[in-house]
mmCIF file of the C-alpha atoms, coordinates in Angstrom:
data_MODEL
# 
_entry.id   MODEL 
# 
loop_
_atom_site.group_PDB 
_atom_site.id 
_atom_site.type_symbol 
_atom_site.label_atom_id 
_atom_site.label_alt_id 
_atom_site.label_comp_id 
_atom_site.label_asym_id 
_atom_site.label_entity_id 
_atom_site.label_seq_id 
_atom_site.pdbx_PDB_ins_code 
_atom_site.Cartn_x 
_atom_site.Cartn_y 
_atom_site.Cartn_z 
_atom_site.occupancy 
_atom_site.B_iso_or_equiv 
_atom_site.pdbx_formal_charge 
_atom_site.auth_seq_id 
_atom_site.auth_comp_id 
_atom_site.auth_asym_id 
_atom_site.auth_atom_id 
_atom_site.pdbx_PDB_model_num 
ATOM 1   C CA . UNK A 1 1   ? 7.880   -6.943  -14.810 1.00 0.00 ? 1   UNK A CA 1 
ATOM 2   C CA . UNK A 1 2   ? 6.507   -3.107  -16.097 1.00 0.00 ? 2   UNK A CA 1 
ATOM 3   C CA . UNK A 1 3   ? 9.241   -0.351  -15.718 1.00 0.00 ? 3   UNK A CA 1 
ATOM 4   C CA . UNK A 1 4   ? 6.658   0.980   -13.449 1.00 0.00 ? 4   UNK A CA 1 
ATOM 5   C CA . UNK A 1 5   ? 6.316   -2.166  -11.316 1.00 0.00 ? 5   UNK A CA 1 
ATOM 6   C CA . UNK A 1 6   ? 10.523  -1.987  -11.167 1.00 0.00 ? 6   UNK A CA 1 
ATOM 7   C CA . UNK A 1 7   ? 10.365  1.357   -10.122 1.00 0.00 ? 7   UNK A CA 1 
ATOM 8   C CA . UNK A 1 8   ? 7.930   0.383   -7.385  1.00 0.00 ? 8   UNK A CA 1 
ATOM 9   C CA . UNK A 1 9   ? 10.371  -1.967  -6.389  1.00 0.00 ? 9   UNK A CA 1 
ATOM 10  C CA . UNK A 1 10  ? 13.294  0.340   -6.189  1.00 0.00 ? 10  UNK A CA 1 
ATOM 11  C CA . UNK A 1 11  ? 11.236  2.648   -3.422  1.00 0.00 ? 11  UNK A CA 1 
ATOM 12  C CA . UNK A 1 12  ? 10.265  -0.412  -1.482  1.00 0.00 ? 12  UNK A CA 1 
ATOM 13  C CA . UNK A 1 13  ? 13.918  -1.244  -1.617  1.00 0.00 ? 13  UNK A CA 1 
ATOM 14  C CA . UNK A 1 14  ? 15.095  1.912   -0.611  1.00 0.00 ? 14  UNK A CA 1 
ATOM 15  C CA . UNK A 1 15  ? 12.767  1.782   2.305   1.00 0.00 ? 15  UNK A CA 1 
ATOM 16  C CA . UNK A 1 16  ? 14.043  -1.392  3.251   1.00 0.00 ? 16  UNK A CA 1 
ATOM 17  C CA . UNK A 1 17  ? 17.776  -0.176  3.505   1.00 0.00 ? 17  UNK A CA 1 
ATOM 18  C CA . UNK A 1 18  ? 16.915  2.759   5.159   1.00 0.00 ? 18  UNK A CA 1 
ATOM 19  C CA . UNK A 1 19  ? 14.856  1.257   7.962   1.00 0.00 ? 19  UNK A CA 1 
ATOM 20  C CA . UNK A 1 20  ? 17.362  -1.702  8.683   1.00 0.00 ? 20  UNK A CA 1 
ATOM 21  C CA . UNK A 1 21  ? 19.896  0.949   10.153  1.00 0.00 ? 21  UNK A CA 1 
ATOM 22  C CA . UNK A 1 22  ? 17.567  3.314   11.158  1.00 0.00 ? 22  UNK A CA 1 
ATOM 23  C CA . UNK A 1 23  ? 16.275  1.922   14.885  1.00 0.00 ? 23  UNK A CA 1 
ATOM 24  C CA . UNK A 1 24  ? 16.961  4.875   17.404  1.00 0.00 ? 24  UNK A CA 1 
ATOM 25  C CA . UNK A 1 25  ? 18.474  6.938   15.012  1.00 0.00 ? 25  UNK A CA 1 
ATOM 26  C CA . UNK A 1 26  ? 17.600  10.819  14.019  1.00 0.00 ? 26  UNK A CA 1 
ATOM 27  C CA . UNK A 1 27  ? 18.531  12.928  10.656  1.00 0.00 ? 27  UNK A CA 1 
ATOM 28  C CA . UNK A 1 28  ? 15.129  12.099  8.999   1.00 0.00 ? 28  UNK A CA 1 
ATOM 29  C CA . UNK A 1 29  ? 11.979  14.402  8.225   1.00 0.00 ? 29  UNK A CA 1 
ATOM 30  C CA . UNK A 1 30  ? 8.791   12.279  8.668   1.00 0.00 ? 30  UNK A CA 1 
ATOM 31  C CA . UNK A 1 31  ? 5.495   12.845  7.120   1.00 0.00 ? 31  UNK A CA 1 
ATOM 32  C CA . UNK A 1 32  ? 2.377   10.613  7.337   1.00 0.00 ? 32  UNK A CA 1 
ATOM 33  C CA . UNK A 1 33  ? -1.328  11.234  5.597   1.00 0.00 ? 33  UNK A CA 1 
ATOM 34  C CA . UNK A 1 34  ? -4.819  9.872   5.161   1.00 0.00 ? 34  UNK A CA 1 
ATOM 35  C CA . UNK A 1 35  ? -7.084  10.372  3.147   1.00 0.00 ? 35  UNK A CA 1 
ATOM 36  C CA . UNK A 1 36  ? -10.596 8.475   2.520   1.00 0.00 ? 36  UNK A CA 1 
ATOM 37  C CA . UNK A 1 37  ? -11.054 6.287   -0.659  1.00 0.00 ? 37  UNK A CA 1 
ATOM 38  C CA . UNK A 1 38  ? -14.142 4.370   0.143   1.00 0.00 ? 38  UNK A CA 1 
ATOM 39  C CA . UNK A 1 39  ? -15.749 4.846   -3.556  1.00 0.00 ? 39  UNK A CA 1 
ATOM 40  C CA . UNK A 1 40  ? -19.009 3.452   -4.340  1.00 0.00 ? 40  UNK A CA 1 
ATOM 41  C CA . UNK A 1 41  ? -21.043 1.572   -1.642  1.00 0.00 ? 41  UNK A CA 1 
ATOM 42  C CA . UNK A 1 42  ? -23.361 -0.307  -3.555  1.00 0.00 ? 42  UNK A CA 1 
ATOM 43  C CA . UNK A 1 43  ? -24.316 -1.922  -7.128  1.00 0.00 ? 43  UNK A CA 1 
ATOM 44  C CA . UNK A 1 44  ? -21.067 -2.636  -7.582  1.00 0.00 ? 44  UNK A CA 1 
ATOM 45  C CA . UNK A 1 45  ? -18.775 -5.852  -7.715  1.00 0.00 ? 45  UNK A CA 1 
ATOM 46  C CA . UNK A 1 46  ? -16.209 -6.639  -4.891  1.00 0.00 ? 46  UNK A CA 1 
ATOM 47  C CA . UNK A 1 47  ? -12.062 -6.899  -6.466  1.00 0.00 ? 47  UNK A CA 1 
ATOM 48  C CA . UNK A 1 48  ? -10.756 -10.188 -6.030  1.00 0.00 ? 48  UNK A CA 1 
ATOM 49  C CA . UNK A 1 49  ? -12.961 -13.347 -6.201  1.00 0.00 ? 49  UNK A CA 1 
ATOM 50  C CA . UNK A 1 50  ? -13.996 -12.887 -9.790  1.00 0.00 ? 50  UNK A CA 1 
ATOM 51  C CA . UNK A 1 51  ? -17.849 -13.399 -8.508  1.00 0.00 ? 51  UNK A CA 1 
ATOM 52  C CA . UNK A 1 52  ? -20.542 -11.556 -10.234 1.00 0.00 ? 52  UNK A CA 1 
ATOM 53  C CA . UNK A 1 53  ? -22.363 -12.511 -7.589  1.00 0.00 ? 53  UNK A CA 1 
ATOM 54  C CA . UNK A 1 54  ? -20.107 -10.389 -5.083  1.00 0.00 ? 54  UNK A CA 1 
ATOM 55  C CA . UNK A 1 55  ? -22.186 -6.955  -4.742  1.00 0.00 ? 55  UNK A CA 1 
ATOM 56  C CA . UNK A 1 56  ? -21.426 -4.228  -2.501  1.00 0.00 ? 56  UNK A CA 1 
ATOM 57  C CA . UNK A 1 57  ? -24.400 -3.851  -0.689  1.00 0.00 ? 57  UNK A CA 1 
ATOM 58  C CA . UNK A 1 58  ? -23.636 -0.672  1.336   1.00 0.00 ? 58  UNK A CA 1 
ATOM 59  C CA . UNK A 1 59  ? -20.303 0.458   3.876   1.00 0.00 ? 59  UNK A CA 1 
ATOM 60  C CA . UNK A 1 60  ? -19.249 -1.953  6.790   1.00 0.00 ? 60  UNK A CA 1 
ATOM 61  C CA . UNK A 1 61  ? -16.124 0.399   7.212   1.00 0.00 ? 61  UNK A CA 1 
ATOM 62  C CA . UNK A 1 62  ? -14.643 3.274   5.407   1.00 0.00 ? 62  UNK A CA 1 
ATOM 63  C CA . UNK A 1 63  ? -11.318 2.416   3.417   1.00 0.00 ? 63  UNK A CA 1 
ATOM 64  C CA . UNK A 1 64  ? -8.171  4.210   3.709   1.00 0.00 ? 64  UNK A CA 1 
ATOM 65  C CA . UNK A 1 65  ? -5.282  5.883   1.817   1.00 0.00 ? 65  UNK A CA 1 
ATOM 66  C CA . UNK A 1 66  ? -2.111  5.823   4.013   1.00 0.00 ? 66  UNK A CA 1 
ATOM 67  C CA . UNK A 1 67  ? 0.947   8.015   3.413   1.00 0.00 ? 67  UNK A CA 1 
ATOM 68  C CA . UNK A 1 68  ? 4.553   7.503   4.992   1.00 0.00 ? 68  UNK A CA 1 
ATOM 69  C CA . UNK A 1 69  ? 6.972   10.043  3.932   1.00 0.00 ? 69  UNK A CA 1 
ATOM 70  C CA . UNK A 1 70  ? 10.528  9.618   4.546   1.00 0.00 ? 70  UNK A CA 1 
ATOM 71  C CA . UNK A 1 71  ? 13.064  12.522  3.861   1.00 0.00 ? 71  UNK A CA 1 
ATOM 72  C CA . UNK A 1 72  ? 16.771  13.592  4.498   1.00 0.00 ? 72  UNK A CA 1 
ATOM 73  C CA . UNK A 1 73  ? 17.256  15.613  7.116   1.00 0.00 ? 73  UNK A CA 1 
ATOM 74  C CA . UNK A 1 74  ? 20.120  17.510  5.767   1.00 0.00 ? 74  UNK A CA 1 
ATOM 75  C CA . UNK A 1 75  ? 18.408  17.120  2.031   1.00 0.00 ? 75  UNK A CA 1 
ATOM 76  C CA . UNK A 1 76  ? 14.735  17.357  1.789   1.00 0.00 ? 76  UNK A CA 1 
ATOM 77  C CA . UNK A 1 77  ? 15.029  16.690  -1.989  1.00 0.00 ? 77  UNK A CA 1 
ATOM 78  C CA . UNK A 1 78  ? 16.038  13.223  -0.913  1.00 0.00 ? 78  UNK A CA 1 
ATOM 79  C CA . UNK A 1 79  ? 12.530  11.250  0.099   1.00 0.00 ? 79  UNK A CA 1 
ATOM 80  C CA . UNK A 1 80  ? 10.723  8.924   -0.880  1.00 0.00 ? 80  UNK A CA 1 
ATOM 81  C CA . UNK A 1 81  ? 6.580   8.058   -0.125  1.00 0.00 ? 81  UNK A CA 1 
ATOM 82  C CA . UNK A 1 82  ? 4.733   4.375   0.608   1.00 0.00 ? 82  UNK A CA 1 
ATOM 83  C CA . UNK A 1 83  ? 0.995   4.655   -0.007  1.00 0.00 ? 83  UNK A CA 1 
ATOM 84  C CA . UNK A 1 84  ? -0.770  1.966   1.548   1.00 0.00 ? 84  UNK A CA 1 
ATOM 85  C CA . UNK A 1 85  ? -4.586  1.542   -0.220  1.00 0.00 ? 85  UNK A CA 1 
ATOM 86  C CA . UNK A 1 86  ? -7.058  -0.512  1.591   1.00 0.00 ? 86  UNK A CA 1 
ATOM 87  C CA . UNK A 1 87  ? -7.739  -2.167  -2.046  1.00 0.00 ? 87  UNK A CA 1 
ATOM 88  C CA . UNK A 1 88  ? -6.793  -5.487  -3.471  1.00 0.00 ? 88  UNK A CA 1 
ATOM 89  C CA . UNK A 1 89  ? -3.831  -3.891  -5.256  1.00 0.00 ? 89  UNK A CA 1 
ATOM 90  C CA . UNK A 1 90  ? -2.663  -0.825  -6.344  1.00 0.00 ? 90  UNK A CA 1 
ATOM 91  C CA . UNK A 1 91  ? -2.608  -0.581  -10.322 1.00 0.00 ? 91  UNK A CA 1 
ATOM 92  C CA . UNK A 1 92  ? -1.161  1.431   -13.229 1.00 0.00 ? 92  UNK A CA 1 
ATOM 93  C CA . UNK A 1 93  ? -4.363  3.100   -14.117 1.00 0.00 ? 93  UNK A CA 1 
ATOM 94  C CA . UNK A 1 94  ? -4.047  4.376   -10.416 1.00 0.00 ? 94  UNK A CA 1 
ATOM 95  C CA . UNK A 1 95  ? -0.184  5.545   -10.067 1.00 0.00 ? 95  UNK A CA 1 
ATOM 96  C CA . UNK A 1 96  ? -0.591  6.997   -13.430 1.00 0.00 ? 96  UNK A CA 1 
ATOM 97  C CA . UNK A 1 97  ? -3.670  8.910   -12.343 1.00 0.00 ? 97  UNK A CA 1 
ATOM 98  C CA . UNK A 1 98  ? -1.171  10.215  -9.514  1.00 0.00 ? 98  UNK A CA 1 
ATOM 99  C CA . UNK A 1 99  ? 1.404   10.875  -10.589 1.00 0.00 ? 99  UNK A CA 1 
ATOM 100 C CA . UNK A 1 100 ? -0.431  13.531  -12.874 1.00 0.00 ? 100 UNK A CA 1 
ATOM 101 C CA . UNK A 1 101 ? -1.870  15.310  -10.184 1.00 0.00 ? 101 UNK A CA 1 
ATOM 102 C CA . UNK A 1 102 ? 1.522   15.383  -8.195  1.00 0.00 ? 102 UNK A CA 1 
ATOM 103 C CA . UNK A 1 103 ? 3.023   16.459  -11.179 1.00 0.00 ? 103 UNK A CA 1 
ATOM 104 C CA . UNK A 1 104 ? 0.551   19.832  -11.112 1.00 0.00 ? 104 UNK A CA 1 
ATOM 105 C CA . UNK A 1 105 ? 1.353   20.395  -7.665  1.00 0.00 ? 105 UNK A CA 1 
ATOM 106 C CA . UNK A 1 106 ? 4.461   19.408  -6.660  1.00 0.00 ? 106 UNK A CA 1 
ATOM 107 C CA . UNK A 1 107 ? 6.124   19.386  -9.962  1.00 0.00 ? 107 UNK A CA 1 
ATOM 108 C CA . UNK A 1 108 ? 9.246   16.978  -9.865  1.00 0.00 ? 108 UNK A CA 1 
ATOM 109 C CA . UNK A 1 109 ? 9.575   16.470  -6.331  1.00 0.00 ? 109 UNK A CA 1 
ATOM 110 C CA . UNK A 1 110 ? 7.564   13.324  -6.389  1.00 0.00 ? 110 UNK A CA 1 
ATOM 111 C CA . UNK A 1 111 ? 8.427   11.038  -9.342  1.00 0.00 ? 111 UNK A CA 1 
ATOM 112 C CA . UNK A 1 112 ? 7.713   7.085   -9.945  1.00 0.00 ? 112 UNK A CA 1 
ATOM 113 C CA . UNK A 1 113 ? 11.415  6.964   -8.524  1.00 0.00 ? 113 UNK A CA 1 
ATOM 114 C CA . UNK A 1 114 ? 10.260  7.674   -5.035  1.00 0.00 ? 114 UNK A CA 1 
ATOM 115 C CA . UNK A 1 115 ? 6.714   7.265   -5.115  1.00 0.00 ? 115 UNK A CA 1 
ATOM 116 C CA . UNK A 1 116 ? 5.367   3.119   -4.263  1.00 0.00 ? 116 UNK A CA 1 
ATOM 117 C CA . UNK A 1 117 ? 1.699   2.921   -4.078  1.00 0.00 ? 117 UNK A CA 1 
ATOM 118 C CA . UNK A 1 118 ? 0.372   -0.547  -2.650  1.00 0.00 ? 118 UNK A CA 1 
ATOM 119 C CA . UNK A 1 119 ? -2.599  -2.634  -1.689  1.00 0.00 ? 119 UNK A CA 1 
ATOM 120 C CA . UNK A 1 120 ? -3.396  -4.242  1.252   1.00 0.00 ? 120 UNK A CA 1 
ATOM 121 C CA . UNK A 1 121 ? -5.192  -7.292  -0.784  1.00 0.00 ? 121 UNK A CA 1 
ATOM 122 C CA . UNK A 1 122 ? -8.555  -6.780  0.619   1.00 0.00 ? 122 UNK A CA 1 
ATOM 123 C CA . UNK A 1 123 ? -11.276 -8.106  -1.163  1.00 0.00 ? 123 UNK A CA 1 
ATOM 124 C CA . UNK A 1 124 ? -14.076 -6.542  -0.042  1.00 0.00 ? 124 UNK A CA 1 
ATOM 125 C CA . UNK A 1 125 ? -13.742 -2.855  -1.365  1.00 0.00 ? 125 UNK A CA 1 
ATOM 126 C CA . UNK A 1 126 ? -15.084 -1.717  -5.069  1.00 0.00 ? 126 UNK A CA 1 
ATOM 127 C CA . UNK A 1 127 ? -13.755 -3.314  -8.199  1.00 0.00 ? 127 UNK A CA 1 
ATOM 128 C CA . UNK A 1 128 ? -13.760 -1.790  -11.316 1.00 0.00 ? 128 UNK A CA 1 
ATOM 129 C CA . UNK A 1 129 ? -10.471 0.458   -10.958 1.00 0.00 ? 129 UNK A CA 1 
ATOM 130 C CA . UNK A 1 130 ? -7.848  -1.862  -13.324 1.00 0.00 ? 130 UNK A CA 1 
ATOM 131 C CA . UNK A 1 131 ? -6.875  -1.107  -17.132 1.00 0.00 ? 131 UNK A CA 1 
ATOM 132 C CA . UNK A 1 132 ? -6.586  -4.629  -17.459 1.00 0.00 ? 132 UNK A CA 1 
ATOM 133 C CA . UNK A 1 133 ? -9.640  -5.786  -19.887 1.00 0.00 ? 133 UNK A CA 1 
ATOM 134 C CA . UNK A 1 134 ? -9.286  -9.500  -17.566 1.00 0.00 ? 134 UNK A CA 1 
ATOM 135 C CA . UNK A 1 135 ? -10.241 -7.672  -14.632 1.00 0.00 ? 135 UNK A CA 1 
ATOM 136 C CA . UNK A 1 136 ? -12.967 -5.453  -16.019 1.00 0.00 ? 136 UNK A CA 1 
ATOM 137 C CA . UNK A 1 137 ? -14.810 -9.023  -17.446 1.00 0.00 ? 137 UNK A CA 1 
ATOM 138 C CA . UNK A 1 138 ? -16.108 -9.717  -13.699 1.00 0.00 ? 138 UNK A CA 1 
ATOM 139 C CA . UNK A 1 139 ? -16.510 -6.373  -12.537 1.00 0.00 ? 139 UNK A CA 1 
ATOM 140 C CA . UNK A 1 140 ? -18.848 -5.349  -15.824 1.00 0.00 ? 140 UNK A CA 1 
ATOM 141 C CA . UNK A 1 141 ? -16.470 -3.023  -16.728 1.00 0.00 ? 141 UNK A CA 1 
ATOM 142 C CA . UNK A 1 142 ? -14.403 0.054   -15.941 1.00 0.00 ? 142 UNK A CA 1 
ATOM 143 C CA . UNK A 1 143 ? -16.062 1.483   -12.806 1.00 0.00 ? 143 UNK A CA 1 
ATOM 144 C CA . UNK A 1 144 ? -14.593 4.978   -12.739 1.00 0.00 ? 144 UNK A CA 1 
ATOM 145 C CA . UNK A 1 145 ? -15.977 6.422   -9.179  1.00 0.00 ? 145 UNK A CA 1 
ATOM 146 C CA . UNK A 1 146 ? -13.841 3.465   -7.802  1.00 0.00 ? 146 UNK A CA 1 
ATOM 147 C CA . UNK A 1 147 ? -10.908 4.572   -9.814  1.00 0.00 ? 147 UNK A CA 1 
ATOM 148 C CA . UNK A 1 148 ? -11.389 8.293   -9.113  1.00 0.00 ? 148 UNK A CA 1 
ATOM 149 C CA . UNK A 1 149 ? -11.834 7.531   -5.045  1.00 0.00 ? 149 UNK A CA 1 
ATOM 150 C CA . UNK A 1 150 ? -8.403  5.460   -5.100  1.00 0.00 ? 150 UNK A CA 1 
ATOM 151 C CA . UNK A 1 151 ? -7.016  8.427   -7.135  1.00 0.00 ? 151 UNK A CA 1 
ATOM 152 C CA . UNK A 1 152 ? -7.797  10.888  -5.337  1.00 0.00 ? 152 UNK A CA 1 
ATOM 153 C CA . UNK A 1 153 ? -7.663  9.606   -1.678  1.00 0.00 ? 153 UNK A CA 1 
ATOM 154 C CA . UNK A 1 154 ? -4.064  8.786   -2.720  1.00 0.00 ? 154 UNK A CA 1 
ATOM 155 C CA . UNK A 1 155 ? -2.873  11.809  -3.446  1.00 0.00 ? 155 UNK A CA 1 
ATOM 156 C CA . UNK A 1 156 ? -4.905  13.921  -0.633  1.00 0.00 ? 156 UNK A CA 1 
ATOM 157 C CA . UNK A 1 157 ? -2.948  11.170  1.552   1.00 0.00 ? 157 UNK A CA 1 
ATOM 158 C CA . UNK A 1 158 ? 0.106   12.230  0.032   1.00 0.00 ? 158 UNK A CA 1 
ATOM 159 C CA . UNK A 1 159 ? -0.382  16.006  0.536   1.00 0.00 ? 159 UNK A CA 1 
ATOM 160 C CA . UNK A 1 160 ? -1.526  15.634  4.236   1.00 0.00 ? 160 UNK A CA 1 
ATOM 161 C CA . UNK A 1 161 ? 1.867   13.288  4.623   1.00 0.00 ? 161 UNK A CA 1 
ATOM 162 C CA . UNK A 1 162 ? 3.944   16.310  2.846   1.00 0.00 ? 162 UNK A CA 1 
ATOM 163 C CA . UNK A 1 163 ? 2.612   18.661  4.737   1.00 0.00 ? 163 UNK A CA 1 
ATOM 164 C CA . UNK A 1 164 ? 3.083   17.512  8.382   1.00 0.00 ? 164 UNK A CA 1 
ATOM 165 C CA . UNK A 1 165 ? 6.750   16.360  7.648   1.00 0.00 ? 165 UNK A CA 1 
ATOM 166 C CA . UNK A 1 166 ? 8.911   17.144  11.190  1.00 0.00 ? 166 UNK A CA 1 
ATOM 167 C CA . UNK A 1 167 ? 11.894  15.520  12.120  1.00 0.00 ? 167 UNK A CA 1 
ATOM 168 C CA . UNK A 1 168 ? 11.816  12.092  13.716  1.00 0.00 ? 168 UNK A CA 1 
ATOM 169 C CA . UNK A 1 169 ? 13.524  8.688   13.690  1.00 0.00 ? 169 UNK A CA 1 
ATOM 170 C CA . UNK A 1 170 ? 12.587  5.217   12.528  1.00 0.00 ? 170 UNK A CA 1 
ATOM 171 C CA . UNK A 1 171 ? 12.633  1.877   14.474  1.00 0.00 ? 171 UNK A CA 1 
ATOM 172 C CA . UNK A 1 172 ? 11.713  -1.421  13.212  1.00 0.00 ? 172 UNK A CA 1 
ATOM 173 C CA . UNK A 1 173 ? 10.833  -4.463  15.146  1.00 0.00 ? 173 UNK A CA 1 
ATOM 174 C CA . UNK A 1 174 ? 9.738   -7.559  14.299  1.00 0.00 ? 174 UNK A CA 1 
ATOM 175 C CA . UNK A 1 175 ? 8.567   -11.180 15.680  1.00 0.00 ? 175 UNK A CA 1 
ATOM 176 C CA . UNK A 1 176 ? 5.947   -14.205 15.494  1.00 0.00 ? 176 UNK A CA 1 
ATOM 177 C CA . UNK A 1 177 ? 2.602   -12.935 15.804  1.00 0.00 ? 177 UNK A CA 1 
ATOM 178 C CA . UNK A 1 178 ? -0.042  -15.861 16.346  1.00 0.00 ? 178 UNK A CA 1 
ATOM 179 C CA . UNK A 1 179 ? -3.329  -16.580 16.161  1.00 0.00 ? 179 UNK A CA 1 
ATOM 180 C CA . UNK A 1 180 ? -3.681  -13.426 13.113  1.00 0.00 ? 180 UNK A CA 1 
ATOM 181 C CA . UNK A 1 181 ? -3.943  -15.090 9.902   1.00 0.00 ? 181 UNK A CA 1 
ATOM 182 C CA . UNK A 1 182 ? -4.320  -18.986 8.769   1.00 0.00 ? 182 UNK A CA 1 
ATOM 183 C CA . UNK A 1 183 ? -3.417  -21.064 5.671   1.00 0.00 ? 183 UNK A CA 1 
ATOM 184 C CA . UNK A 1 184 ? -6.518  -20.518 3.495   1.00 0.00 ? 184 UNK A CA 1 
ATOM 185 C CA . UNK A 1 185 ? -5.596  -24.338 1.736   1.00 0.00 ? 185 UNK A CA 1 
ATOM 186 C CA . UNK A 1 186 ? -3.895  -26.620 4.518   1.00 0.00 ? 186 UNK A CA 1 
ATOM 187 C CA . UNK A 1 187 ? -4.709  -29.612 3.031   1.00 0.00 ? 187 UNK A CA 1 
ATOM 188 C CA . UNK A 1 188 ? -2.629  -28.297 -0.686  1.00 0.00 ? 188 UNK A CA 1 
ATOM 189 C CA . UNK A 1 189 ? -0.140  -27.270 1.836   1.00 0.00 ? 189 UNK A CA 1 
ATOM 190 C CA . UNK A 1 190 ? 0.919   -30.856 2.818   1.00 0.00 ? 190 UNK A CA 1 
ATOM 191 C CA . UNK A 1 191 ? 1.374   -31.668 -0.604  1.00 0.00 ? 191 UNK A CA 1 
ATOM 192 C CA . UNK A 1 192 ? 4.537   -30.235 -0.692  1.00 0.00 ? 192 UNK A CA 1 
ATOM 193 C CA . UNK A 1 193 ? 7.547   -32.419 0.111   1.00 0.00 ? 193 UNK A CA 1 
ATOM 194 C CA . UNK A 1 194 ? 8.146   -33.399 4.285   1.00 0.00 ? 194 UNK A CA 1 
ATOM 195 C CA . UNK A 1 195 ? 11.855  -32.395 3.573   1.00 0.00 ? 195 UNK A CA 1 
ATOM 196 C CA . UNK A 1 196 ? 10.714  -28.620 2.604   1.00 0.00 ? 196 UNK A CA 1 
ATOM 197 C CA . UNK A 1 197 ? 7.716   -28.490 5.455   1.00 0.00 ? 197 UNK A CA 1 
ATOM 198 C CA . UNK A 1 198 ? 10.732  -29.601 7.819   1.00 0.00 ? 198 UNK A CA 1 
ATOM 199 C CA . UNK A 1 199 ? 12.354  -25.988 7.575   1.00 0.00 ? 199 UNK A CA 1 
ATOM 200 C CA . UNK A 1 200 ? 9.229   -24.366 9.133   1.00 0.00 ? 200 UNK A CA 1 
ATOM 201 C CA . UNK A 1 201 ? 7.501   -24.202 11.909  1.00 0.00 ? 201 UNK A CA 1 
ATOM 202 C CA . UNK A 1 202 ? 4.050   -23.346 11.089  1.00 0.00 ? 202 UNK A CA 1 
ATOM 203 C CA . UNK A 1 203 ? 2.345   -23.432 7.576   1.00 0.00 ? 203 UNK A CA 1 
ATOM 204 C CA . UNK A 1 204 ? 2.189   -19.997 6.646   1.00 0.00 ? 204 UNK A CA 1 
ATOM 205 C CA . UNK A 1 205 ? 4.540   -16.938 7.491   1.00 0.00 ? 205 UNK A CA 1 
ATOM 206 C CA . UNK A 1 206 ? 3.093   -15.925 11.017  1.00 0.00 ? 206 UNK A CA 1 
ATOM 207 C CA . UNK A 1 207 ? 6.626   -13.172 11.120  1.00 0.00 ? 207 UNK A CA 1 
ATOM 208 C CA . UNK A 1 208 ? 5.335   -9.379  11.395  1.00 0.00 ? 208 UNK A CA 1 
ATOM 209 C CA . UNK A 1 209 ? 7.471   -6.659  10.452  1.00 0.00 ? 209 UNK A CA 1 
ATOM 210 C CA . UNK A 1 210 ? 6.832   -3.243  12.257  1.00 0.00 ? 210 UNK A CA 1 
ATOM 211 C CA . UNK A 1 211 ? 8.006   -0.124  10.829  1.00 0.00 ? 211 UNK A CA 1 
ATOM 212 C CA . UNK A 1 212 ? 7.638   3.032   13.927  1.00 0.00 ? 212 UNK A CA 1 
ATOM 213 C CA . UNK A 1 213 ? 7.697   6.381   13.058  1.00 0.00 ? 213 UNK A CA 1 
ATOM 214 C CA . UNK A 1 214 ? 8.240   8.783   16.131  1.00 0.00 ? 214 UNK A CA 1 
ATOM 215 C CA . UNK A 1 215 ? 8.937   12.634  15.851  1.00 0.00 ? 215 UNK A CA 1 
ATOM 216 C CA . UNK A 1 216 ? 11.650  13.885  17.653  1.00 0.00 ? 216 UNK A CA 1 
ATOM 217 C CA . UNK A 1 217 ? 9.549   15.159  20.985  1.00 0.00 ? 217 UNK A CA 1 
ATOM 218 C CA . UNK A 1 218 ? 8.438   11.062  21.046  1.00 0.00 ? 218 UNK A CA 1 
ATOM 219 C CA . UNK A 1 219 ? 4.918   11.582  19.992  1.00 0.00 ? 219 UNK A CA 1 
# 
């Protein structure tokens, strides 16, 4: 695991701790952002099946940078951010990219200490955005209007989230939700000792985690 990856981590940790404790309770600042990062629309390859053959062919729906800041109430030095990219994954050629633009406008309020940027795993938005030489094979190299739309949509998310920060609270839920998402290989799935397939009661993780930000009015 990258330094940066760790670091990544740490926030997503962080976020984790905070929100365990946090249902129905105040003393945070809240911020949230979005920001559009839909990139190129066409004669370009799809990120994640590795098929040539995958072209983007025009928009079905816009993709999305998503911003949750989380501050102290009493501290406002103390936050952290979770960008959410409707992309495959997030990547080092993208939080580097970042990073240098919140670096010219924020200076060292935002940091790889409490900045995570993610992916939702999608693979039908532009490829072409990774450093990675494996990636770049099947997406005929670096593509840099994807990487410059994932850039930049991340950061304008990040901006909008710092600048509508009010106080709120945080409450997390969570339970089974059915009938969302299915085993893509069932039959593999079997494969795997009776003993172990035992423990659970369906064949993929059908548990959903909700995180709730709600300013302090309840809007």
């Amino acid at each position: 695991m990258s330094i940066r990856e760790s670091s990544c981590w740490r926030v997503l940790l962080k976020l984790s701790l905070v929100c365990l404790g946090a249902s129905l309770s105040h003393g945070y600042l809240l911020g949230t952002g979005k920001a559009d990062i839909t990139g190129p629309a066409a004669d370009v390859e799809l990120m994640g099946y590795a098929s040539p053959t995958q072209v983007a062919s025009g928009i079905h729906i816009r993709l999305y940078a998503r911003a949750f800041l989380v501050a102290d109430e009493n501290d406002d030095r103390k936050r952290f951010i979770f960008v959410n990219l409707d992309a495959c994954m997030a990547a080092q050629a993208i939080t580097l990219g970042v990073h240098r633009k919140l670096k010219e406008r924020f200076g060292d309020l935002y940091t790889e200490d409490n900045v995570a940027i993610s992916g939702t795993h999608t693979h039908s938005g532009p490829a072409g955005y990774l450093q990675y030489v494996l990636y770049q094979i099947t997406s005929l190299g670096f593509v840099k209007q994807s990487w410059q739309a994932l850039v930049d949509g991340a950061f304008e998310a990040i901006v909008e989230a710092h600048s509508s920060v009010r106080p709120g609270r945080l409450e997390v839920a969570a339970g089974e939700l059915l009938e969302a998402n299915i085993n893509r290989s069932p039959t593999s799935y079997l494969e795997n000792p009776a003993e172990e397939r035992a423990r659970y009661k369906h064949d993929i993780d059908k548990n959903m985690t909700l995180l709730h930000l709600t300013e302090s009015d309840g809007r």
